[in-house]
C-alpha positions in Angstrom: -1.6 -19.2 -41.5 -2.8 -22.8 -40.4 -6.5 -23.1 -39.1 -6.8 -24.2 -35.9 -9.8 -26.5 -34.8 -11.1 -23.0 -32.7 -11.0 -21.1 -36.3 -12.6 -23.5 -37.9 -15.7 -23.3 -35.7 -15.9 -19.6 -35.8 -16.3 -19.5 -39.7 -19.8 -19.9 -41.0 -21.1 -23.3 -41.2 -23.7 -21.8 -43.6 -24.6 -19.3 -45.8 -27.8 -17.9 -48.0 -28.0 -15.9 -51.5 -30.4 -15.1 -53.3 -30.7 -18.2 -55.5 -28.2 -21.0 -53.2 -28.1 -22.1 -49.6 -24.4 -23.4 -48.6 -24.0 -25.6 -45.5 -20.7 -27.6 -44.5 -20.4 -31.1 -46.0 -22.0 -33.9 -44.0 -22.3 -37.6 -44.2 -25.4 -37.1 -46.0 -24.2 -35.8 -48.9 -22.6 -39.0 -49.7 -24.4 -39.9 -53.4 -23.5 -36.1 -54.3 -19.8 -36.4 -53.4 -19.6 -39.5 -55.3 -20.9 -37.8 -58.6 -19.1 -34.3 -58.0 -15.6 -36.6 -57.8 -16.2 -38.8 -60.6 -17.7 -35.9 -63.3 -15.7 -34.6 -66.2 -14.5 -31.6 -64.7 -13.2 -32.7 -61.1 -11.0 -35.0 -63.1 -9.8 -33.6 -65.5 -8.7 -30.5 -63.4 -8.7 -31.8 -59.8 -7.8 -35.4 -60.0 -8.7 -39.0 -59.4 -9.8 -39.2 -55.7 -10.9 -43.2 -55.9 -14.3 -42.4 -54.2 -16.4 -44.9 -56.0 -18.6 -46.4 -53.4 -21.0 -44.5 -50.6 -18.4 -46.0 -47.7 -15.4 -44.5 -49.9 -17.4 -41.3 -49.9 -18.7 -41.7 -46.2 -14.7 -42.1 -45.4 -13.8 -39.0 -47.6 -16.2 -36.5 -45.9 -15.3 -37.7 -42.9 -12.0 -37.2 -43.3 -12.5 -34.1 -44.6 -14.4 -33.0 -41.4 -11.8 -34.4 -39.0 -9.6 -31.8 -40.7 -9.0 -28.6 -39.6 -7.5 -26.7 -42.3 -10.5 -28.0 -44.7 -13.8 -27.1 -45.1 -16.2 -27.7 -47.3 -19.4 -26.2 -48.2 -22.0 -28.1 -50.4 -24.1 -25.3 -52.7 -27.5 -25.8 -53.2 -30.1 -24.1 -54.9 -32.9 -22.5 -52.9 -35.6 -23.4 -54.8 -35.1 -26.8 -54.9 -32.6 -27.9 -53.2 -30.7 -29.6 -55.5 -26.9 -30.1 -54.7 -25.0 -28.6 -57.6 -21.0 -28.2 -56.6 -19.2 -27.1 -53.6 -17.0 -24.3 -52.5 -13.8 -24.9 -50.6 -11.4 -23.2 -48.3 -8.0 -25.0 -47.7 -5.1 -24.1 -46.0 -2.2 -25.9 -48.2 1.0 -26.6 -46.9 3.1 -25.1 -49.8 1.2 -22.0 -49.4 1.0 -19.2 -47.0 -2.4 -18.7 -47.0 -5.8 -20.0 -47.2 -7.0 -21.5 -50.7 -10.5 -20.9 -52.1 -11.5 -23.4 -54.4 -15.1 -24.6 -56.1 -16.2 -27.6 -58.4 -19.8 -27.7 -59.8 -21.4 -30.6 -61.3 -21.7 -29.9 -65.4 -25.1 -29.4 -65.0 -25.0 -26.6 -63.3 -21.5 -24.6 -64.9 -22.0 -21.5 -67.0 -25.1 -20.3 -64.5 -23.0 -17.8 -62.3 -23.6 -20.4 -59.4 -19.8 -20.8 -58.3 -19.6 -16.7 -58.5 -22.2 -16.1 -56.5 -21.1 -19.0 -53.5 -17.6 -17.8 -53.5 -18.2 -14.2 -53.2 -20.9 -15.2 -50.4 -17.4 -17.0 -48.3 -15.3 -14.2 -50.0 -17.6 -11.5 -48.6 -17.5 -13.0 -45.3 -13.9 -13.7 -45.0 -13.4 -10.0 -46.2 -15.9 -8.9 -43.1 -14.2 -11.2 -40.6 -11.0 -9.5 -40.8 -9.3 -13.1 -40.3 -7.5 -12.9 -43.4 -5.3 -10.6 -44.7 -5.3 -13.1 -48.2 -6.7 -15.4 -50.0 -5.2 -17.8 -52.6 -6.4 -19.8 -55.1 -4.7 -22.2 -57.6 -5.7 -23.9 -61.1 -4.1 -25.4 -63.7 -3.4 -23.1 -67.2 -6.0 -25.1 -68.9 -9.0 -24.8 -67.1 -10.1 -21.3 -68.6 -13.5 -21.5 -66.6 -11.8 -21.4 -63.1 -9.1 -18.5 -64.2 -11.7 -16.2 -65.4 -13.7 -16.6 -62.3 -11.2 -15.9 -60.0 -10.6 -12.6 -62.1 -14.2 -12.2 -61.9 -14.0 -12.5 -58.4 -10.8 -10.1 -58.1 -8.5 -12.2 -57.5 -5.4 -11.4 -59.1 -2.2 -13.8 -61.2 0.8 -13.7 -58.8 2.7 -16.3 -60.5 3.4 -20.3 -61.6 4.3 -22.5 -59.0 5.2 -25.8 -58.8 3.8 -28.4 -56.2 4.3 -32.5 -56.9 5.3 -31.8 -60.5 2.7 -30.2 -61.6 2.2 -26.5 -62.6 -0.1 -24.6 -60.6 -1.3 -20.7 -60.9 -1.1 -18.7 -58.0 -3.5 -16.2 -58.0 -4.2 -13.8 -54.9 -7.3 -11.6 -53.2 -5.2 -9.0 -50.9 -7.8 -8.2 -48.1 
């Protein structure tokens, strides 16, 4: 399934738990983009995305926006609105269906924040009907991300392969 620009518009832009606000990525979360892609975790488990300056972020968002099979959602916390990570929705080309993804700054790992955001775009995507799956892929090493997508009910389908490097596949049938 590839998003088209219509689908894209229909999905939340925003959503609100009990503890975190989420809103779509904008050009003012520039500083926050530049930290989330440079900490330990996006690194090591994401990648190197060069995004060192605000105009290398600015350019990154905006190409992020300009795309329609991505979207983005920054998490912040109610009380204070603090930017701690974001929550992601991707529709891949080497997979069939739509990838959710999240990254947290380190600060704010280990507090149930990325559980709660996804199940709030889970929960929704569920309720929409839109989706009959969802995918998500890691790497075998990052233990954090594999146990939340259990958490979350998502479920290990199987190792694939994409640009050399070994991915799980794990799926949310809907």
């Amino acid at each position: 399934m590839v998003f088209l620009k219509d689908d894209k518009e229909q999905m939340k832009t925003q959503y609100n738990t009990s503890r975190l606000l989420l809103d779509e990525l904008s050009a003012g979360d520039s500083s926050f983009i530049i930290s989330l892609l440079n900490s330990p975790g996006w690194l090591k488990f994401i990648g190197e995305r060069n995004v060192k300056t605000n105009e290398d972020a600015i350019n990154y968002i905006q190409k992020i926006r300009n795309n329609p099979n991505v979207t983005y959602w920054v998490v912040r916390l109610k009380d204070s609105s603090e930017q701690a990570g974001v929550i992601t929705l991707i529709k891949r080309d080497y997979l069939d269906h739509s990838d959710i993804g999240f990254a947290l700054l380190p600060e704010y790992s280990g507090k149930g924040i990325a559980a709660e955001a996804a199940k709030a775009v889970l929960d929704d995507l569920i309720k929409s009907g839109d989706h009959k799956t969802i995918h998500a892929i890691t790497v075998k090493e990052n233990f954090s991300s594999i146990h939340l997508l259990e958490k979350l009910g998502l479920v290990f389908e199987k190792v694939i392969a994409n640009e050399g490097e070994e991915l799980l596949l794990y799926s949310l049938y809907l």
